[in-house]
N, C-alpha and C positions, 0 to 999 in steps of 0.2 A: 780145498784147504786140508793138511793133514790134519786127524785125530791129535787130540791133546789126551785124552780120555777113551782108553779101549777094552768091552767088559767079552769076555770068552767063558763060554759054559758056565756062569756063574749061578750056585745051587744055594739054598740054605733051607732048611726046615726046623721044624719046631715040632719035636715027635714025629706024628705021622703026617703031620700039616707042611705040603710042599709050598713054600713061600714065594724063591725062588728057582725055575725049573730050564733050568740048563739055557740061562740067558747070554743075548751075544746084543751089544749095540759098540755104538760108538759115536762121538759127535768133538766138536774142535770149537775153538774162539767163537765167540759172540753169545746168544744168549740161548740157549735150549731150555724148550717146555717140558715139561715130562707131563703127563693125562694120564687115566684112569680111577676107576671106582675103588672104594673102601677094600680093600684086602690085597689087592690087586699086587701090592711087594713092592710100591714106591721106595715108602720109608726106611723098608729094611735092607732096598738097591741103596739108597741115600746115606745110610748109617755105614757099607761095606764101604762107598766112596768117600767118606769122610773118616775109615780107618776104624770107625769107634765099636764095628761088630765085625768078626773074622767068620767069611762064608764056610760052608761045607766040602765046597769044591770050587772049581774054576779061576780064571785067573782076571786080575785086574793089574789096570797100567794106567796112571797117570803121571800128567807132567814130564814122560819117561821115566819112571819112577816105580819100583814095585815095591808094596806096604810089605809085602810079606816079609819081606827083610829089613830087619829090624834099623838099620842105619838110614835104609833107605827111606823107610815110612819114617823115622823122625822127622828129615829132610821135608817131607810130603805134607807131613801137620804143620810145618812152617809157612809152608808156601798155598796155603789153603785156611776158606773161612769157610763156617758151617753154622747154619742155623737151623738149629732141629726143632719140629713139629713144635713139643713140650720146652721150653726152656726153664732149668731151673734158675731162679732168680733169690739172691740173701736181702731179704724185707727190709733188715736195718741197714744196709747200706746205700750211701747216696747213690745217682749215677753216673759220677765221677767216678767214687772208690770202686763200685761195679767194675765197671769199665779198666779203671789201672790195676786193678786184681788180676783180670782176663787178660792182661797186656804181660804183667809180671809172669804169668805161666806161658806165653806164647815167648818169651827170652827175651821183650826188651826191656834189656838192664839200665841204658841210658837215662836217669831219674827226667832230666829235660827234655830229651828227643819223646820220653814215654808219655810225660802228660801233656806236649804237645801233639803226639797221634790221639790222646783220648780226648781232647778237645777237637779236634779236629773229625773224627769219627759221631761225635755228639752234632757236632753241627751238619753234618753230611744229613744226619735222620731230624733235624732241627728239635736236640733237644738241650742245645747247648744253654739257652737258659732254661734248664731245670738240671744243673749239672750240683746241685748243693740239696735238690729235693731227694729225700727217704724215695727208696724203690716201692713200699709199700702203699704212697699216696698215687700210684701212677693208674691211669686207667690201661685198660685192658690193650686198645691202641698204641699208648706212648709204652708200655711193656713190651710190645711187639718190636716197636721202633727202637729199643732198647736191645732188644737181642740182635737186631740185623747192625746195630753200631759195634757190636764185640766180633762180631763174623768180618767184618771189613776192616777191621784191625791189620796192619802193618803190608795194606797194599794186596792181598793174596790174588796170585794167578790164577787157581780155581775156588769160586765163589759156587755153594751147596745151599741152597733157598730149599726147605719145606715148608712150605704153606705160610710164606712172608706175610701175605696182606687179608688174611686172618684178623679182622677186628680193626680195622684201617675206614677211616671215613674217605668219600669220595676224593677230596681235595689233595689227602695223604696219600690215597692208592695214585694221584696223577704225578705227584711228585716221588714215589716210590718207582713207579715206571719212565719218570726222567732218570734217575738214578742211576735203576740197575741199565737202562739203553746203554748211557756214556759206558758204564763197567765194562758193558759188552764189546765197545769199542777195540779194544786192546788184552779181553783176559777171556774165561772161560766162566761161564755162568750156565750152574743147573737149575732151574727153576721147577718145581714139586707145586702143583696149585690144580685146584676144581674151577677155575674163574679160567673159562675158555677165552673169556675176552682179554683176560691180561695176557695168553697166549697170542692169540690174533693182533696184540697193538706192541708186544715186545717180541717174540719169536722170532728167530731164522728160522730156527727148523724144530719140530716137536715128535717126540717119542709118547706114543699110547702101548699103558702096559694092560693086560689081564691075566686074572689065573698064573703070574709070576715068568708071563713070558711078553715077548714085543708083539704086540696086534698090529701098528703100523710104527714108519720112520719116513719122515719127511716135510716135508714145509706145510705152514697153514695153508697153505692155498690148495696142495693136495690133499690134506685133510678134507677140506670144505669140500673141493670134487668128489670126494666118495658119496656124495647127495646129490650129486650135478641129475638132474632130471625126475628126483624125488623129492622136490618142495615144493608145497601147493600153499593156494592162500583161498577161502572160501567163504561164502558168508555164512554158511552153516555149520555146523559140528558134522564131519565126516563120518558116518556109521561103521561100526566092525574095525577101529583101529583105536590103536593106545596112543602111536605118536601123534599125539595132536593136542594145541590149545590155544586160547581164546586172548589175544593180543589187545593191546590197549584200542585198538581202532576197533573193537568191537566183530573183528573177521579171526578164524581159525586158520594156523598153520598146523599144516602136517606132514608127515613125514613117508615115505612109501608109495604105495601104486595115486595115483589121482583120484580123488572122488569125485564124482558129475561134477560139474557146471565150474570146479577150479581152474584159478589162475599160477601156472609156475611161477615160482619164485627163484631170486638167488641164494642161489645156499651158501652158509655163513660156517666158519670152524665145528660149533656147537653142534649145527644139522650134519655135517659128517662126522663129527665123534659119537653119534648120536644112534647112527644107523651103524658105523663100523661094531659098538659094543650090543646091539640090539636094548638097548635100555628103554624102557615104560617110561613114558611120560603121560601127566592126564592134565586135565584143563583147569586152569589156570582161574583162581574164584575174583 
């Protein structure tokens, strides 16, 4: 499938802090992961894709579309929904006027077409009865659900997820992953998340960033092979290694060379994001 979405050299720093360093990906319709640890330059790849920070160099294309020109990024904020990390939210407004505020700045002028998209957006994240309650009574969850209802406003081709299910109870994150699936159906979804598993259950294909550059690009399932033949299961605590911890059955997974007397295991997205970043892990209390 062609790219919908193509990043070439794309730089940005912050003083001497290289954020991003001379980044290239690409990915097309259905649903992409993005992975990586705290600094790693998700957010600030996520912010230059959603138009709202202008890189230091390099070039991006989406939708066929390049922000850099100014006609053409209008075009781009039209046809795109973003939900960033932080959202700022106005306390005294219901989630109704929320929601038709954010409708009113994305151009739809149509007073009926507009508060049938905002009713219709509230009920997508089921918060359509609570569409007359104050933004301020909302828990941390239905806040969340609230900002991905203003991101999905007026159908957008490319849907931009940071850290959607952030404060999402289990029942909510299963119906958030029914969601964004169908989305993925027919549009382009980037998905920003530390929850390997909602990679592994919604993913085509997942991008690991570090250090502001790509570590891997490919499917969960090549993910998880980068572990193929380094996961063990043991009844004891492994000596002389980090990855490793102590699972609800009472037995130790670990990551790396085998320690005596282990049983290999299948490796799972997690145990190859795991070993590709070299990241500590300790046991599990």
């Amino acid at each position: 499938m062609d790219p919908t979405v193509t990043v070439r050299g794309l730089t940005k720093k912050y003083g001497r802090n290289v954020v991003l360093d001379d980044l290239t990906l690409e990915f097309g319709r259905g649903v992409t992961g993005l992975l990586g640890p705290n600094g790693a330059g998700k957010t600030t790849l996520l912010r230059s894709l959603a138009t709202t920070l202008a890189p230091d160099g390099g070039r991006v294309r989406a939708l066929g579309l390049d922000p850099e020109d100014r006609s053409q990024r209008t075009e781009l904020r039209s046809r795109l929904g973003y939900l960033p990390q932080d959202p700022g939210f106005y306390p005294h407004f219901t989630l109704f006027e929320l929601v038709d505020y954010v409708a009113i700045l994305k151009e739809l002028t149509d007073r009926r077409e507009r508060h049938r998209e905002v009713r219709r957006v509230l009920a997508e994240v089921d918060l359509a009865d609570r569409a007359t309650t104050k933004v301020r009574r909302l828990s941390g969850g239905m806040k969340q659900r609230l900002a991905l209802a203003q991101a999905l406003l007026g159908e957008p081709d490319l849907l931009i997820l940071d850290e959607p299910t952030v404060g999402l109870d289990p029942e909510q994150r299963m119906r958030f992953r029914a969601l964004v699936s169908r989305l993925g159906e027919d549009r382009t979804v980037l998905l920003s998340t530390h929850q390997t598993e909602d990679v592994a259950a919604l993913c085509e294909r997942v991008i690991v960033m570090n250090r502001g550059r790509v570590a891997f690009q490919g499917s969960p399932g090549e993910l998880a092979s980068v572990a193929s033949g380094q996961v063990w299961v043991a009844g004891a605590a492994p000596s002389g290694s980090r990855l490793f911890w102590r699972t609800s059955d009472g037995r130790y997974r670990s990551l790396g060379a085998g320690p005596p007397g282990a049983a290999p295991a299948a490796p799972t997205v997690e145990d190859g994001y795991l070993l590709l970043l070299g990241e500590p892990v300790g046991t599990a209390k």
